[in-house]
C-alpha positions as a printed Julia matrix, in Angstrom:
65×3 Matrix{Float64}:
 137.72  114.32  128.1
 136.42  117.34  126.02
 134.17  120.15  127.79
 132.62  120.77  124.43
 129.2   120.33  124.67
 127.01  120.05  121.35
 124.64  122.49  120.25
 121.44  121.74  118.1
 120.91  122.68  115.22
 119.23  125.75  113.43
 115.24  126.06  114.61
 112.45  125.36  111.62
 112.2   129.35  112.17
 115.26  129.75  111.82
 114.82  127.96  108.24
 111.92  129.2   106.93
 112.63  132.48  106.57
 112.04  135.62  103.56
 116.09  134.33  102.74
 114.49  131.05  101.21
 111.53  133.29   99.75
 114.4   134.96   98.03
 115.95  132.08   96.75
 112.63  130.87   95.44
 112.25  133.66   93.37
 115.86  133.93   92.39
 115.14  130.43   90.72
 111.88  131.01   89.12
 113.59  134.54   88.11
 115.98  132.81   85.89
 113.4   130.78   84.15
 114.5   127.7    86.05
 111.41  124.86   85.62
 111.19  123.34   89.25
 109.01  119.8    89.02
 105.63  120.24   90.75
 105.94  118.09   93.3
 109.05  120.6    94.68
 106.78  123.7    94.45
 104.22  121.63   96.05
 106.57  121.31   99.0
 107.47  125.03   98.7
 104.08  125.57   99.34
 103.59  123.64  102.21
 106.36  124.79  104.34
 106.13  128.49  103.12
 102.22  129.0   102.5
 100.94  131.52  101.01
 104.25  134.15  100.19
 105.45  130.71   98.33
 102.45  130.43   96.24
 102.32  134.16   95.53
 106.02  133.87   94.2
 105.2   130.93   92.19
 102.39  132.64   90.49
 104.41  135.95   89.47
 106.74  133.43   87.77
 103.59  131.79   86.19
 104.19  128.41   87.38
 101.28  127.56   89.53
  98.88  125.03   88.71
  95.93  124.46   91.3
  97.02  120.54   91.66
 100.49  122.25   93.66
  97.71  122.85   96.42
C-alpha cells in the first residue's frame, strides 16, 4: 500500500489572481473578439479590474453586467 496521500487542488485564490488579469488583457491586446457571454463570466469572477480591462480594449457593452 502507497503512503501517498492526495493533496487538493489549487484554492479559488489561488486562481483568480492579476496572472489571469494578464491573460485577459493579453487576449483583448491582440484584437482577439471573446463572445459576451465569456466576458460576462470574466466579470463575474474578477469584478471590477475585469471590466476595467475589457473597457480599455473597447469591448464592454452594459448587457456583460
Amino acid at each position: 500500500m502507497s503512503d501517498n496521500k492526495s493533496t487538493p487542488g489549487i484554492s479559488r485564490e489561488n486562481r483568480i489572481s492579476d496572472e489571469g488579469l494578464q491573460r485577459l488583457d493579453k487576449l483583448l491586446g491582440r484584437g482577439g473578439k471573446i463572445a459576451k457571454p465569456v466576458l460576462a463570466q470574466w466579470i463575474k469572477r474578477y469584478g471590477e479590474p475585469a471590466r476595467l480591462i475589457i473597457k480599455k480594449h473597447q469591448q464592454y457593452t452594459e448587457e456583460l453586467d
